[in-house]
N, C-alpha and C positions, 0 to 999 in steps of 0.2 A: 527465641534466641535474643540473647542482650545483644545491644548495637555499638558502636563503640565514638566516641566523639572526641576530635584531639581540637582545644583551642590552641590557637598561636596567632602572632603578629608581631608588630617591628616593639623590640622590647620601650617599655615607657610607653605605652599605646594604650592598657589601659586592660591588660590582659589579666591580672589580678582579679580587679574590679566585676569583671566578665564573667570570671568562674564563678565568684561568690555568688554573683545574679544569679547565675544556671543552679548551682548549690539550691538555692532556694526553694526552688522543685524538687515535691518529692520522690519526683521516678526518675532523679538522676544524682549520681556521682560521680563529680569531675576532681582529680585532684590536680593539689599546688603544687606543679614542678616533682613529682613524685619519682618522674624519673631524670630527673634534672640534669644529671651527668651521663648517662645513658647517650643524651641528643648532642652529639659532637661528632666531628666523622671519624675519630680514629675509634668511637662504641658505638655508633650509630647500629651495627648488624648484632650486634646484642641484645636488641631488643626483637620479642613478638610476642606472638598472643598469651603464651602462658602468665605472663609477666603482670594478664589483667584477672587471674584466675581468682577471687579472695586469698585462697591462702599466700597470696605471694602480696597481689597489692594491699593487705593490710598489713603487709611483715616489714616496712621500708631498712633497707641494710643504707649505712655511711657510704659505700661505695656506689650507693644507686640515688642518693638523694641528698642533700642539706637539709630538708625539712623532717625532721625525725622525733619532733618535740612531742606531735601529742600523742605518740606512741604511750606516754606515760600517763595519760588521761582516761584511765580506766572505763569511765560511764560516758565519753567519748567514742571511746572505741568500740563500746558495747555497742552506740547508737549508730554507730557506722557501720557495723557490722549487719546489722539487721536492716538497716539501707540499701545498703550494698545487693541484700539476697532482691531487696523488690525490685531494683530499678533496671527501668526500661531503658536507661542510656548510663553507661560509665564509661573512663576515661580522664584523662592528662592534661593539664594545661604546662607549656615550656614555650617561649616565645620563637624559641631556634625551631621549631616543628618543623615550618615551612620548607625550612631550607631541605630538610630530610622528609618530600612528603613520598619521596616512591618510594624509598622503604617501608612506610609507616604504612602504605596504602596496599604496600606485598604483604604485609605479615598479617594485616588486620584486616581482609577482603571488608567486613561489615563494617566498615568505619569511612566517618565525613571528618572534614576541617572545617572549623567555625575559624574567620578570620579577623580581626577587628585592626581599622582602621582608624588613626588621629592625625591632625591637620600636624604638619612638621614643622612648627615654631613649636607649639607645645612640646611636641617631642624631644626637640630639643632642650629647652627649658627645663624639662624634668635630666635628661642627660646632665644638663651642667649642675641643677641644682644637688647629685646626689654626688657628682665629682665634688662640689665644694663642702659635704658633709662633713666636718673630721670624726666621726664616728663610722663615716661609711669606709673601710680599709679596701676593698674588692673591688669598687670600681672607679677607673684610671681617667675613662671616656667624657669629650666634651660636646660641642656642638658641632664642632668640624666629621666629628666621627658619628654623630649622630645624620649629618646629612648624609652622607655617602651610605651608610645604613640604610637610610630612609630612601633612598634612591634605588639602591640594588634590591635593598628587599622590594619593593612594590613591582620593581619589575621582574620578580620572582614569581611572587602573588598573583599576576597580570598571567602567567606563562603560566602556574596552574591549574589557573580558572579556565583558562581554554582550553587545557588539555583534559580535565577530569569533569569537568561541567557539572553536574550535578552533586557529586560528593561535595563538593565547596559551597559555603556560604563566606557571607560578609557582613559583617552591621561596622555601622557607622557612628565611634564614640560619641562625636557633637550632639546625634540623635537619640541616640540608648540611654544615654545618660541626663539628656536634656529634661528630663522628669514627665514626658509624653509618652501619656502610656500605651499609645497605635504601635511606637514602636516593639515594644517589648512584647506586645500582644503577637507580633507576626514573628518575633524572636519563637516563641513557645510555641506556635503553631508549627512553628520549622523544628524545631524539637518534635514534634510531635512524641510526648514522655507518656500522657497523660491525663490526668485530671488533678490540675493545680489544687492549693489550697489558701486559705486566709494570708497563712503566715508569707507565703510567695510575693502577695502582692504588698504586702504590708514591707517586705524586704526590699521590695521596689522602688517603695516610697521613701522609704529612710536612705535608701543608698545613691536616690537623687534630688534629693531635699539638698535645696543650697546650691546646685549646681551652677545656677549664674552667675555667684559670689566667688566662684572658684574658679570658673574662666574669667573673670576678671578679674583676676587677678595681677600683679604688675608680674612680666620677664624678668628675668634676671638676667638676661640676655645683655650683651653690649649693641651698639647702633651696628659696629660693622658686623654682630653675629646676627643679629637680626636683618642685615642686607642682603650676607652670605648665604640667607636659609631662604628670602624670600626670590631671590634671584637664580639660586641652585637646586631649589628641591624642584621635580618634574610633577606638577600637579596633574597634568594630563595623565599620567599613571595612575596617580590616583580615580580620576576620576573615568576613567576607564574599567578599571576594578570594580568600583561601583552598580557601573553600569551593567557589568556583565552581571554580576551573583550579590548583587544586594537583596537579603532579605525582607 
């Protein structure tokens, strides 16, 4: 019986990044926001398990997703398809999950939440930096809404790691992505998919190659947004989180 795995976290956290990693293993398929519109709560009871059957998630409809492109990717789809039929874990990545995890945990009895956690300046930081896009039209949000985001979702995260214990995990961007590979190792083991191959860990290594140059990077943050974040965000929830279902 296939397992089911829904990644989520505070959006900007680094949830992207996440799936690709897991992608990487061959006994699993995670998709990007597949059902992207689905996780809202006026469609949230729309979703269940038929929805992870192939023929449904490799058919993605406009009304269930923004991601629809490589539907047109013939030797794509081909490879997803015959993916799909091996893998030991498939499943959704949408950063809203959490917020909807007792539906998701009604419908899918066989399924966990991988959580991923990032320190909330960065968070921020990507918040504002995609607000000042002009390319980006869709999103409005800065750092002010990135705190309070970052505030209530952890203490969402926090309430259902307590409650479901073991379904939940956590990893910690700073460290997954830090280019040490203990973490990722105990990533894969908590998967438990499998047996990895070349190309997994070689995906590893290129998707955290550079990572120091990339946190250090300068904020674009102003002094009083960077007061506001370091004064208002609740690390203790954080680090609580952690503590409970880190990986």
């Amino acid at each position: 019986m296939k397992r089911y795995l829904l990644v989520s976290g505070i959006a900007r956290s680094g949830t992207t990044a996440l799936t690709d990693l897991l992608n990487a293993h061959p006994g699993v398929v995670i998709g990007q926001e597949r059902f992207f519109n689905l996780v809202t709560p006026e469609r949230i009871r729309e979703m269940d398990e038929t929805l992870f059957e192939p023929g449904r998630f490799l058919e993605p409809e406009r009304a269930e997703t923004h991601n629809t492109g490589w539907r047109s990717d013939e030797r794509y789809v081909s490879f997803l398809r015959d993916k799909f039929a091996r893998a030991a874990v498939i499943g959704d990545k949408v950063p809203n999950y959490f917020w909807h995890a007792e539906r998701m945990f009604a419908v899918l009895p066989a399924s966990r939440m991988l959580l991923i956690t990032r320190h909330p300046l960065r968070v921020a930081d990507s918040w504002k930096r995609r607000r000042l896009d002009p390319a980006d039209t869709v999103w409005g949000a800065g750092a002010k809404q990135a705190l309070a985001q970052w505030n209530a979702g952890h203490e969402k995260m926090v309430d259902l790691v307590r409650r479901y214990g073991s379904r939940m995990g956590v990893v910690v961007y700073e460290d997954l992505f830090s280019g040490t590979v203990h973490h990722f190792n105990r990533l894969l083991s908590w998967l438990d998919a499998g047996t990895i191959t070349r190309h997994t860990m070689e995906f590893h290594n290129r998707a955290t190659a550079g990572w120091a140059d990339r946190e250090d990077r300068d904020l674009l943050l102003d002094e009083g947004e960077i007061e506001m974040i370091v004064n208002g965000a609740n690390l203790e929830l954080r680090d609580e989180l952690v503590a409970l279902a880190r990986i």
